[in-house]
C-alpha positions as CSV (number, residue, x, y, z in Angstrom):
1,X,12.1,-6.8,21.0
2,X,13.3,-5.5,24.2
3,X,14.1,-1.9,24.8
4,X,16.9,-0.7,25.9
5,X,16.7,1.3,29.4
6,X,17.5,4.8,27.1
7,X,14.7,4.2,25.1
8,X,12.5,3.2,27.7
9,X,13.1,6.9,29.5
10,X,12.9,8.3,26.0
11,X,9.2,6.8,25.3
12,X,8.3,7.9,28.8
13,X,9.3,11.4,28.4
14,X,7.9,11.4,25.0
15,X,3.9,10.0,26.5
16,X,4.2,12.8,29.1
17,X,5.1,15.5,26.9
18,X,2.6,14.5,24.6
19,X,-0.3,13.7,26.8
20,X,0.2,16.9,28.7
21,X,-0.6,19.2,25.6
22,X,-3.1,17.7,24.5
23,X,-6.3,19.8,26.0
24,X,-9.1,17.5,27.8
25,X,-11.9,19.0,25.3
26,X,-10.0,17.5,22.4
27,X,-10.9,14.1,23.4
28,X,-14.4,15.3,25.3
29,X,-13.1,15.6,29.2
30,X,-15.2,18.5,30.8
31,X,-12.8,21.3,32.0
32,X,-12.9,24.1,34.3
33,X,-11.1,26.6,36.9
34,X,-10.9,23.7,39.6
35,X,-8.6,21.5,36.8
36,X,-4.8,21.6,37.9
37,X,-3.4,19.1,35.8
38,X,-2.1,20.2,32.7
39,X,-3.5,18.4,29.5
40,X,-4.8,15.1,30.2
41,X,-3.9,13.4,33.4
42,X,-2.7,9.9,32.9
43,X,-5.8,8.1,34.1
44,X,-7.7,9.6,31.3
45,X,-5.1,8.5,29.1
46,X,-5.4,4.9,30.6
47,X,-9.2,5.2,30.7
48,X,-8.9,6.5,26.3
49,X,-6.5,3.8,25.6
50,X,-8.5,1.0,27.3
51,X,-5.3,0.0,29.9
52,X,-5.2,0.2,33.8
53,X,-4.2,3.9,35.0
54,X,-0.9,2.1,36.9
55,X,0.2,0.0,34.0
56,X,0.3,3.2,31.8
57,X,2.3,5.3,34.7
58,X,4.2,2.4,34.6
59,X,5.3,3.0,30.8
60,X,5.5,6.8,31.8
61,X,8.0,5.9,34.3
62,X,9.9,3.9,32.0
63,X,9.6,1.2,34.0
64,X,10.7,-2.8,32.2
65,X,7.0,-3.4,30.6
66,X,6.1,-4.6,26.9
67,X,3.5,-3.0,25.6
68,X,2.0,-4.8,22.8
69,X,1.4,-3.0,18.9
70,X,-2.2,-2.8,19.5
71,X,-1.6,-1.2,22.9
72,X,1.0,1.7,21.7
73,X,-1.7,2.2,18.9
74,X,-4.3,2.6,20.8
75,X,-1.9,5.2,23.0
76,X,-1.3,7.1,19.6
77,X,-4.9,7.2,18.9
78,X,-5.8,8.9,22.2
79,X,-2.7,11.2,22.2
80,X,-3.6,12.2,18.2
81,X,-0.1,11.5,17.5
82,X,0.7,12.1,14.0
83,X,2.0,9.1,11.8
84,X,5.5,10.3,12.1
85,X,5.2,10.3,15.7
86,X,3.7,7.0,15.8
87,X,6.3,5.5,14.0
88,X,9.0,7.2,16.3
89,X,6.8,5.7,19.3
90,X,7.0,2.3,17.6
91,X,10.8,2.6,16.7
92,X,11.5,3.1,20.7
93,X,9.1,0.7,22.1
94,X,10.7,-2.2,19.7
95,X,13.3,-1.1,17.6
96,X,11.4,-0.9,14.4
97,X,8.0,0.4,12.8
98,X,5.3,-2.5,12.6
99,X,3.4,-1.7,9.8
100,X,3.8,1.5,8.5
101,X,1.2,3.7,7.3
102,X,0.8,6.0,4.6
103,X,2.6,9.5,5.9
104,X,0.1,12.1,4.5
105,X,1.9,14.5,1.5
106,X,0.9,15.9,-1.7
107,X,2.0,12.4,-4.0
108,X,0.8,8.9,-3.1
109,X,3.5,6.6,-2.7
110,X,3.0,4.9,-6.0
111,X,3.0,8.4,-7.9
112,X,6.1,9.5,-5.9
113,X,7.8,6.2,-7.3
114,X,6.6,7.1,-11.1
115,X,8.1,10.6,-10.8
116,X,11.5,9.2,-9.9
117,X,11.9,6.9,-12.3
118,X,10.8,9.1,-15.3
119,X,13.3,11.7,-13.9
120,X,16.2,8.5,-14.7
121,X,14.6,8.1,-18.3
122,X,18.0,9.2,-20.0
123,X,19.8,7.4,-17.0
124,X,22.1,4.0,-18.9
125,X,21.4,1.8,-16.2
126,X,18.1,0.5,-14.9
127,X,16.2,1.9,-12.1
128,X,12.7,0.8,-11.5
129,X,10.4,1.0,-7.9
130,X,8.8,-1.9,-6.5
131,X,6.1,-2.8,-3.8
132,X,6.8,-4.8,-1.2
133,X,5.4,-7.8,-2.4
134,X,7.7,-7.5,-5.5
135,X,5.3,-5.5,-8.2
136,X,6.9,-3.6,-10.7
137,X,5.1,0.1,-10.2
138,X,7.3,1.8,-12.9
139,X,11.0,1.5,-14.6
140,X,12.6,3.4,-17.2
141,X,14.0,2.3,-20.9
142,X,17.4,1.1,-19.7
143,X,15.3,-1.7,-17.1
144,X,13.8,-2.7,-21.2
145,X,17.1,-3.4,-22.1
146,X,19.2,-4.7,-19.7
147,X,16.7,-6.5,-18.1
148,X,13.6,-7.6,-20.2
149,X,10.6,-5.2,-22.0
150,X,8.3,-5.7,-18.9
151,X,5.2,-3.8,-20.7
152,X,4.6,-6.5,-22.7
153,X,3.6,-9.0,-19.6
154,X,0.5,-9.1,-18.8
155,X,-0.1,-7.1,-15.5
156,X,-0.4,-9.8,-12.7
157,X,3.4,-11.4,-14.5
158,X,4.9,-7.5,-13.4
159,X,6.3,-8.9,-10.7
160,X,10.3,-9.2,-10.0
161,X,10.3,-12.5,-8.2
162,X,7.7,-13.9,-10.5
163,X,9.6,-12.8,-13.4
164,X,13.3,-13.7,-12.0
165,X,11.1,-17.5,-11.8
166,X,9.0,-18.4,-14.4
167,X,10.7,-16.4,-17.2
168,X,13.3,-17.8,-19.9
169,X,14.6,-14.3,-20.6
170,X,15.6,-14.1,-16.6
171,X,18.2,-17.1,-17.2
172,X,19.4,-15.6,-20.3
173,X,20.2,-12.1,-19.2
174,X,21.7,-13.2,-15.8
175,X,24.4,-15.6,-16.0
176,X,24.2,-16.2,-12.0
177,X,20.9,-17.1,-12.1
178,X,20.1,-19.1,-9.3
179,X,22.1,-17.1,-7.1
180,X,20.0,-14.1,-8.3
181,X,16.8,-15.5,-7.6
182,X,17.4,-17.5,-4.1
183,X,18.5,-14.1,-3.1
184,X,15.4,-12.6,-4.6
185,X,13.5,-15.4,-2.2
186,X,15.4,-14.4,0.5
187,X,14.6,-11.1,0.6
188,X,11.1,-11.5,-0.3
189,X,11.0,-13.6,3.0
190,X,12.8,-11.0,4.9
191,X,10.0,-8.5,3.6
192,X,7.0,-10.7,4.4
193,X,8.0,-11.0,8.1
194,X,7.9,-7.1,8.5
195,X,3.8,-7.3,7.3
196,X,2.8,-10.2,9.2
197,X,-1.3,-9.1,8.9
198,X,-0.6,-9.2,5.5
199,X,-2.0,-12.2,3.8
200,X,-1.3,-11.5,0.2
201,X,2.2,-12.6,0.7
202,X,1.1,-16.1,1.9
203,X,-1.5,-16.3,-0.8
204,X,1.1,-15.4,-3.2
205,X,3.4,-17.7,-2.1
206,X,1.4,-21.1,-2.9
207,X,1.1,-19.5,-6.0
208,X,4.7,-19.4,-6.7
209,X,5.3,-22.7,-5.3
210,X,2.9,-24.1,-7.5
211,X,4.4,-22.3,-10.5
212,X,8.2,-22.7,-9.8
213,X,9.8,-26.2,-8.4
214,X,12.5,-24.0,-7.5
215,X,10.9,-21.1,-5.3
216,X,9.0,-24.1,-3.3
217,X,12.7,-25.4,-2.6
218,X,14.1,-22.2,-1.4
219,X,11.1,-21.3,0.3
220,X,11.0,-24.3,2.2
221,X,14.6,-23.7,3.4
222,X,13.7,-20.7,5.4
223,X,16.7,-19.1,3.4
224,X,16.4,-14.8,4.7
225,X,18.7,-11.9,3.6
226,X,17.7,-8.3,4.0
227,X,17.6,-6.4,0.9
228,X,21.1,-4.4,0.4
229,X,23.6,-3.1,-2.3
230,X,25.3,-5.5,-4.0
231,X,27.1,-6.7,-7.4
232,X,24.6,-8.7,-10.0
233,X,25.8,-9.8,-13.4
234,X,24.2,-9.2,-16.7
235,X,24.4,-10.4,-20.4
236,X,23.1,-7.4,-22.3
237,X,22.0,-7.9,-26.0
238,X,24.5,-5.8,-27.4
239,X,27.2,-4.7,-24.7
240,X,27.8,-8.8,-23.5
241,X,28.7,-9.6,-19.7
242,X,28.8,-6.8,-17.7
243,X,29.0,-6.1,-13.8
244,X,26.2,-3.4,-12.5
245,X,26.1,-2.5,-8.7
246,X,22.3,-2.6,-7.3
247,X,21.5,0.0,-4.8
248,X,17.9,0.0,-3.3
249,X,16.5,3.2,-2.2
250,X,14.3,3.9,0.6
251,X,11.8,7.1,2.0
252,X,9.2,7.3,4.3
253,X,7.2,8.4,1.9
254,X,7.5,5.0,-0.1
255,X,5.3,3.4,2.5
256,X,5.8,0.1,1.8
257,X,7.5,0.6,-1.4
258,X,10.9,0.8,-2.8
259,X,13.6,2.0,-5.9
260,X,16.2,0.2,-7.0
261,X,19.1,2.2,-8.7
262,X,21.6,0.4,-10.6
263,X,25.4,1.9,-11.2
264,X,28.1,0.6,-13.3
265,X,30.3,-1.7,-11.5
């Protein structure tokens, strides 16, 4: 993705300021009274980062050049950038984070997830966190009810796509089935293009297309949609049809994880 000119000047700004507090004996440079620059000078950057000294003044500049992910990676490496800044570095250079990694905190990601969803254990509606291949990581009682009792699939099955799929209680609780789960596709295809080193979503795909007739239709048709809020239908066992709005919910400090929150209609 192209960067704007603004964001260009912004990374720039951002490698100068950067490389310029960083002292030379943090990354092993020699220093002494005769030194002018301060921090690093950008040929020792270039030199670190394994680019030519004028291609990285270049970027400094903020001059119309691409770098690649490995290349702005490499820059955060050298200029110890924390993982917050290398996602900001990321965002400017092409308007999103490839592959984020885990921001450092007192809770893993997957902990983090449990903790909200036991706090929504007296919530009516279901609310349950997922990982970004569509694993269920935790949901509380209401998710039993209005969708199915989960805890009693075994653990490779406690997936949503898989269970939206291959499961006769899916049909039965959503009476817009199909247009549940070729959204459910879509949006697992819209996650799998922001991890493309990750190979467990191909893997899992033949899987699925082996198990569901449908899924390798929809797949096939390249069908995308971004995950968002939206309306979804459900037949619950005692309360009959009724309209829940689905509202996913996103931190940095899911990594690659989500929530999804559902709210009366």
């Amino acid at each position: 993705m192209k960067s704007s000119s603004s964001s260009r000047d912004e990374l720039g700004r951002f490698l100068r300021s950067h490389r310029e507090r960083l002292h030379p004996a943090d990354v092993g440079f020699p220093t002494g009274p005769r030194r002018r620059s301060l921090g690093l000078r950008r040929d020792e950057v270039a030199v670190l980062a394994g680019v030519s000294p004028t291609w990285y003044t270049y970027l400094e500049q903020g001059r119309d050049i691409r770098p690649s992910r490995e290349v702005v990676d490499s820059l955060a490496r050298v200029l110890c950038l924390t993982e917050d800044e290398r996602r900001y570095v990321h965002t400017l250079a092409y308007g999103h984070v490839a592959e984020p990694l885990p921001l450092s905190g007192e809770s893993s990601s997957a902990d983090l997830i449990k903790h909200v969803v036991a706090a929504a254990e007296e919530h009516p509606y279901p609310l349950f966190g997922v990982s970004r291949h569509g694993d269920l990581l935790a949901w509380n009682p209401a998710s039993t009810r209005w969708y199915d009792d989960w805890d009693r699939l075994p653990e490779r099955e406690r997936n949503v796509v898989v269970w939206l799929l291959t499961s006769p209680v899916a049909r039965l609780r959503l009476p817009d089935w199909e247009r549940e789960a070729r959204d459910a596709v879509a949006a697992w295809r819209a996650e799998a293009a922001k991890w493309p080193g990750d190979e467990e979503f191909a893997r899992r795909a033949r899987e699925m297309a082996e198990a569901s007739p449908q899924f390798r239709q929809w797949w096939d048709e390249q069908i995308v949609r971004e995950r968002r809020s939206r309306t979804c239908r459900f037949r619950h066992p005692e309360l009959g049809v009724r309209e829940l709005r689905l509202v996913p919910l996103d931190s940095p400090e899911f990594d690659s994880a989500g929530v999804v929150l559902h709210l009366a209609g």
